[in-house]
C-alpha positions as CSV (number, residue, x, y, z in Angstrom):
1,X,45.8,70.2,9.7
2,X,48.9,69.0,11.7
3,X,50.3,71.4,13.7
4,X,54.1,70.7,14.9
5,X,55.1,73.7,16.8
6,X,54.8,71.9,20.4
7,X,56.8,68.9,18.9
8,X,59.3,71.2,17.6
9,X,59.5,73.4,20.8
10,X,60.0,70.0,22.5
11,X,62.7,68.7,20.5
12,X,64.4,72.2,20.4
13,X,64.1,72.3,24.0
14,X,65.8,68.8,24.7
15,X,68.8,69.8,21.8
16,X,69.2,72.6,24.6
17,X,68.8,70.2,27.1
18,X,71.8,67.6,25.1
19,X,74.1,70.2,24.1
20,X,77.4,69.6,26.3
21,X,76.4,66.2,27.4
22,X,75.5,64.4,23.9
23,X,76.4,65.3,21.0
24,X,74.4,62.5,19.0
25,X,71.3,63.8,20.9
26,X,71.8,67.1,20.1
27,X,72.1,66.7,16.3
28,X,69.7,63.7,16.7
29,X,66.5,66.6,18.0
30,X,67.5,69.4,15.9
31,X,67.6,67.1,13.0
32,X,64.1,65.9,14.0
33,X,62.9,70.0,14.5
34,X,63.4,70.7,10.9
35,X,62.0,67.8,9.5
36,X,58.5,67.4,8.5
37,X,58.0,64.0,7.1
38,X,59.8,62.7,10.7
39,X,57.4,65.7,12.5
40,X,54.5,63.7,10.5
41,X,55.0,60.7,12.3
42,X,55.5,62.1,15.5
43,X,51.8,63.8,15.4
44,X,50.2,60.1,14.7
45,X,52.1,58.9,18.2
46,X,49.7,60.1,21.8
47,X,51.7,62.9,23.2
48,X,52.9,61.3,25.7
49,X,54.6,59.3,23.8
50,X,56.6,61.9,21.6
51,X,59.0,62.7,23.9
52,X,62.9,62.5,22.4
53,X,64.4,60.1,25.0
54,X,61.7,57.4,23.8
55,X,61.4,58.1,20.8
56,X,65.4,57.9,20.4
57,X,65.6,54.9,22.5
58,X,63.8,53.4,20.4
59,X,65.4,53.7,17.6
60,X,68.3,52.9,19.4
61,X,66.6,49.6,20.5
62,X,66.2,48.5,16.8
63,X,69.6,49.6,15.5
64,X,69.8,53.0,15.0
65,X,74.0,53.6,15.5
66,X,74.8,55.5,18.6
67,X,77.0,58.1,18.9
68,X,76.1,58.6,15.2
69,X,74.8,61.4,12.6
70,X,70.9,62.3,12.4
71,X,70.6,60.4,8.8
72,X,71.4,56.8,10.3
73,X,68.6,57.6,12.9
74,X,66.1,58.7,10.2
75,X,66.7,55.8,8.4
76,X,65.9,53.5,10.7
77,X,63.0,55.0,12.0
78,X,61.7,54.8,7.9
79,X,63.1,50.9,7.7
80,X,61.9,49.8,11.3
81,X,58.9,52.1,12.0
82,X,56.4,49.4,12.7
83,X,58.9,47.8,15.1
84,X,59.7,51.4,16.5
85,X,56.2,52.3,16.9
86,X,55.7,48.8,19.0
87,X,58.2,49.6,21.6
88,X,57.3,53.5,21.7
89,X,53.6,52.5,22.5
90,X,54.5,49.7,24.8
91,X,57.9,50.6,26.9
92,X,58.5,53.6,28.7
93,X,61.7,55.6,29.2
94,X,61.5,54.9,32.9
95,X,65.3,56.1,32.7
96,X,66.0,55.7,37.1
97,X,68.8,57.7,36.7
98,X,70.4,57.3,40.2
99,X,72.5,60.5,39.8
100,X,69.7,62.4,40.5
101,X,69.6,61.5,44.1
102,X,72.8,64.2,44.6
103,X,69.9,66.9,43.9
104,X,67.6,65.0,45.9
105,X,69.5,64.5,49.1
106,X,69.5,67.6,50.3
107,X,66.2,68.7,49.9
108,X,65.7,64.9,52.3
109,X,68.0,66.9,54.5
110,X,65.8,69.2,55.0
111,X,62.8,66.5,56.3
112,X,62.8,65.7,59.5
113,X,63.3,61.6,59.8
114,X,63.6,59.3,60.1
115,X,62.2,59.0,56.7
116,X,59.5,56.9,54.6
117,X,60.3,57.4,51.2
118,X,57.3,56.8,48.6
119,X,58.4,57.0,45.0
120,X,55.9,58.2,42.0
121,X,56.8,56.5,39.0
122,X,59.4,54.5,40.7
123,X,61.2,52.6,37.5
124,X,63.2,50.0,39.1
125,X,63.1,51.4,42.4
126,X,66.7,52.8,41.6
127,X,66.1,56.2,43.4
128,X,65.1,54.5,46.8
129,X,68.3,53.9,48.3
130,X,69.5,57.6,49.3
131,X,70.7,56.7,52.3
132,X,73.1,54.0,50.2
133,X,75.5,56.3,48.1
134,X,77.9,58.6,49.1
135,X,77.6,62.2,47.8
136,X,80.6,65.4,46.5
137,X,78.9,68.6,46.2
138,X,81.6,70.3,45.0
139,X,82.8,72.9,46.2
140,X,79.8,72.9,48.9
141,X,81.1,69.8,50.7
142,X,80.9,66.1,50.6
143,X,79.2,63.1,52.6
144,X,80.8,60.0,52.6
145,X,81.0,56.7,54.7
146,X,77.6,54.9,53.3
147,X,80.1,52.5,51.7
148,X,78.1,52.6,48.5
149,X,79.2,54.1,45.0
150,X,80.0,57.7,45.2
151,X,77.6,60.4,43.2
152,X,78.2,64.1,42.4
153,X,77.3,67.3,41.5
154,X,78.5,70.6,40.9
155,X,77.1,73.6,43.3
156,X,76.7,77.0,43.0
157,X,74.2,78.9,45.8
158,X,74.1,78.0,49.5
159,X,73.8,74.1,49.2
160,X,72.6,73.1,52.8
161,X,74.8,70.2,52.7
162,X,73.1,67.3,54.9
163,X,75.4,66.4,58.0
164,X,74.7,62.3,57.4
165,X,72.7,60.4,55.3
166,X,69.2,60.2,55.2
167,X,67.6,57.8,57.7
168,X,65.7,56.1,56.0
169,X,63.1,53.6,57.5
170,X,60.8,52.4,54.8
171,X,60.7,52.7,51.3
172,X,58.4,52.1,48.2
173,X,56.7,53.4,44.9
174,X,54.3,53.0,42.5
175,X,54.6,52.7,38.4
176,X,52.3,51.8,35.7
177,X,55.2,49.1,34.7
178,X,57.3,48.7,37.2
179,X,60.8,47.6,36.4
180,X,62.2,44.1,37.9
181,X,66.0,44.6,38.8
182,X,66.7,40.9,38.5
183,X,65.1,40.5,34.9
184,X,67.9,40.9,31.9
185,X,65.2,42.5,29.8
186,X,64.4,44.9,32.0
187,X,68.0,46.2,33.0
188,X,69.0,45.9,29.5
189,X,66.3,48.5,28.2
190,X,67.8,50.7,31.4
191,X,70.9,51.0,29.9
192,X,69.8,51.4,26.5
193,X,68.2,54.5,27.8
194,X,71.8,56.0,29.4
195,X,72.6,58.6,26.5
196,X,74.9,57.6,23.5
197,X,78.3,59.3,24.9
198,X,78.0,58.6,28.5
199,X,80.0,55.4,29.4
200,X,79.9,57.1,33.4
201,X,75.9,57.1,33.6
202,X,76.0,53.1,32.2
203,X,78.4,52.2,34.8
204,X,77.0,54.1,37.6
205,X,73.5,52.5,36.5
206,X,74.8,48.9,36.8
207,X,76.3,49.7,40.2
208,X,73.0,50.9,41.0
209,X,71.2,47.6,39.8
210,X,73.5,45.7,42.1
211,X,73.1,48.2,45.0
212,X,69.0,47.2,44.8
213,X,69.1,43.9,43.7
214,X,70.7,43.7,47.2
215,X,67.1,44.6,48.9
216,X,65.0,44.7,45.9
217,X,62.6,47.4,46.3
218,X,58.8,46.7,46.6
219,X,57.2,48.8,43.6
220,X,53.2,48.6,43.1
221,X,52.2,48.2,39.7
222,X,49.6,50.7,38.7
223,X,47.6,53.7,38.5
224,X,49.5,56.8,40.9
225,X,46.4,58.2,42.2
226,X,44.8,54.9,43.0
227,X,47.5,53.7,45.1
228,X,49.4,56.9,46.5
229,X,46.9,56.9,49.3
230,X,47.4,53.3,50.2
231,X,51.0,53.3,50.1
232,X,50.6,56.7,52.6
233,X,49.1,54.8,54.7
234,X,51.8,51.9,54.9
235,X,54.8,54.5,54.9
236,X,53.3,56.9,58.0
237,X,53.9,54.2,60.7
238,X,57.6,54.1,60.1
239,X,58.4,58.2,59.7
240,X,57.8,61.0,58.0
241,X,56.0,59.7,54.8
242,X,58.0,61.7,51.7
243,X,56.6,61.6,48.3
244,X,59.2,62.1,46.0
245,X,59.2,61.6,41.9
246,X,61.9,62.8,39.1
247,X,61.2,63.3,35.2
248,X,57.5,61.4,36.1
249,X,54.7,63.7,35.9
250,X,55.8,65.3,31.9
251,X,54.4,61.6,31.2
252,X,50.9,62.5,32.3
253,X,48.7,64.6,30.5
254,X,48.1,68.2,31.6
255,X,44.5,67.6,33.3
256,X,46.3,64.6,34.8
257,X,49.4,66.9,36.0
258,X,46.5,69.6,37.6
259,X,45.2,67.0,39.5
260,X,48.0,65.2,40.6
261,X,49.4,69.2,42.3
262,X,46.0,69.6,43.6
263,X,46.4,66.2,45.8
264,X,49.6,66.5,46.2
265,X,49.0,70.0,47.8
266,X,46.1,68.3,49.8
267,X,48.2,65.9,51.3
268,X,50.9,68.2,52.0
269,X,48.0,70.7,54.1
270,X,46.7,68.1,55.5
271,X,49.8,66.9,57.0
272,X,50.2,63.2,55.8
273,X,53.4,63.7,54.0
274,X,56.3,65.9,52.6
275,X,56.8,66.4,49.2
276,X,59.9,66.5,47.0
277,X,59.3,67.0,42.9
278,X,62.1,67.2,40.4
279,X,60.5,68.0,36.8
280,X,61.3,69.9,33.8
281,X,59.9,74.0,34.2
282,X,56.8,73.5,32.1
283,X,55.4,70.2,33.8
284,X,54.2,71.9,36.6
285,X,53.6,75.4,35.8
286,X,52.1,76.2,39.3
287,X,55.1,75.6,41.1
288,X,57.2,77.5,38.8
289,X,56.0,80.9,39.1
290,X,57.4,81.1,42.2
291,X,61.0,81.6,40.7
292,X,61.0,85.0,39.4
293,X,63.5,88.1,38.3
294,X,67.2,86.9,37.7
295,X,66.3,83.5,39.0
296,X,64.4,82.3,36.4
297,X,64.4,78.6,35.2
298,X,67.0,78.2,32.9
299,X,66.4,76.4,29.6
300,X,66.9,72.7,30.1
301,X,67.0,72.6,33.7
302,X,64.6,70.9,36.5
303,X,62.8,73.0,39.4
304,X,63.1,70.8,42.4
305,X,60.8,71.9,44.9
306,X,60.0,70.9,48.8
307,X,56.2,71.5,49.1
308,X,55.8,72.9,46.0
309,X,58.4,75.7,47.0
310,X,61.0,75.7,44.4
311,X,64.5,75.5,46.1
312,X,67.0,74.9,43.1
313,X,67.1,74.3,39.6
314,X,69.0,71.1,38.7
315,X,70.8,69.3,36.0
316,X,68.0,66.5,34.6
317,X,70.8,63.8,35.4
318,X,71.7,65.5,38.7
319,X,75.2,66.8,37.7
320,X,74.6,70.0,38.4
321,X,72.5,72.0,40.9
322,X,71.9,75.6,42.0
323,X,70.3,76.2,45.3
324,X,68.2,79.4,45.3
């Protein structure tokens, strides 16, 4: 027998997640928590592969309106399904969302550079160019004077703001399919992903298309474990090697995410790197116990951690952060 309560946790969870910043999204995974024939054809999907934001995008992808009511979504996922069920299995949400990097930046601030940034599940590459955007903490403080597009987020707790931008001396990732900023395909399924209601995120995202396809970043295409020790190796000549990833290791499953904190908190012993993770509070359940009392995670936020230390909880999208 089928059992749905992770899927409807899940989907309950992310309606948390939406509410305030989607509407459509919200309705969209509440509608899909109460119903069971839609619950039936999540279980036949690999887990992975539930998730809302792919699942949605999808449906989006193959004409399901957007901002609009739960029913038009259902009905397309009935009408297309074999067409939804393609892209589901072979896209990814891969969703590079470049605000993110004004929750990132200060935990960089806290790394000694200059910097070699290596980038787990890197998308396009989006989130490699710190050092390229100008950042408002409000009311912590601001940096400014990169010249690039401006990103913010809204503090509470004792933000160390960073003093200047990250140096950053080298740069690259790995993905299973990495995105190519210069193919129309590939940039149009990014903005497919931006959520229904947010005309800001889609023009932020194309100014971060343009900001990379300036120096188009140089993304491996693969396997994280095979080729996080090579690119280690290329990073450490040029600084302080920092793995970073955001919204990347929910897509692995849990034996997968074990082994990937066990290495990571190898490499971090061991000296060969820093290492900056941004992921919901469930993906990596090691790191979280380390928030406890009146600072637990709250529902729908990220722990972003330094070492596997968490320091804040953060908005998914990086419009909000508190600093613990």
């Amino acid at each position: 027998m089928l059992l749905h309560d992770d899927v409807i946790e899940e989907y309950r969870d992310f309606a948390t997640y939406a509410a305030g910043a989607s509407p459509c999204f919200e309705e969209w995974a509440l509608g899909v928590a109460g119903d069971d024939e839609v619950l039936e054809w999540l279980g036949t999907l690999p887990s992975v592969k539930r998730q809302p934001n792919l699942v949605f995008a999808a449906a989006r992808w193959h004409g399901a309106p957007a901002p609009g009511p739960y029913e038009g979504l259902r009905r397309v996922l009935r009408e297309q399904e074999p067409a939804i069920r393609e892209t589901v299995m072979t896209r990814a949400t891969q969703t590079n969302e470049v605000g993110r990097l004004a929750t990132l930046t200060p935990v960089l601030g806290l790394v000694e550079g200059p910097l070699a940034l290596v980038e787990v599940g890197a998308s396009a590459g989006l989130c490699l160019f710190p050092d390229r955007y100008d950042y408002d903490w409000s009311p912590a403080g601001t940096l400014r004077g990169s010249g690039g597009p401006l990103l913010g987020a809204r503090v509470t707790g004792p933000l160390p703001v960073p003093s200047a931008h990250p140096d950053v001396a080298w740069r690259g990732g790995v993905d299973l399919n990495p995105l190519d900023v210069t193919d129309a395909d590939a940039t149009a399924w990014l903005e497919n992903l931006v959520w229904p209601e947010q005309d800001e995120r889609r023009d932020r995202l194309r100014g971060a298309i343009e900001v990379a396809r300036a120096e188009p970043p140089a993304v491996r295409s693969g396997d994280l474990f095979e080729h996080l020790p090579g690119l280690l190796d290329d990073a450490a000549p040029h600084g302080t090697p920092v793995v970073f990833h955001s919204a990347v290791i929910a897509y692995l499953e849990q034996p997968d995410r074990e082994r990937f904190h066990d290495l990571m908190s190898e490499l971090v012993a061991a000296g060969r790197c820093r290492w900056v993770s941004n992921e919901g509070r469930r993906v990596l359940p090691r790191v979280l116990p380390r928030v406890t009392g009146d600072r637990e995670v709250p529902s729908g936020r990220f722990v972003t951690a330094l070492d596997g230390v968490p320091v804040a909880h953060s908005h998914g999208h990086g419009h909000a952060i508190d600093w613990l």
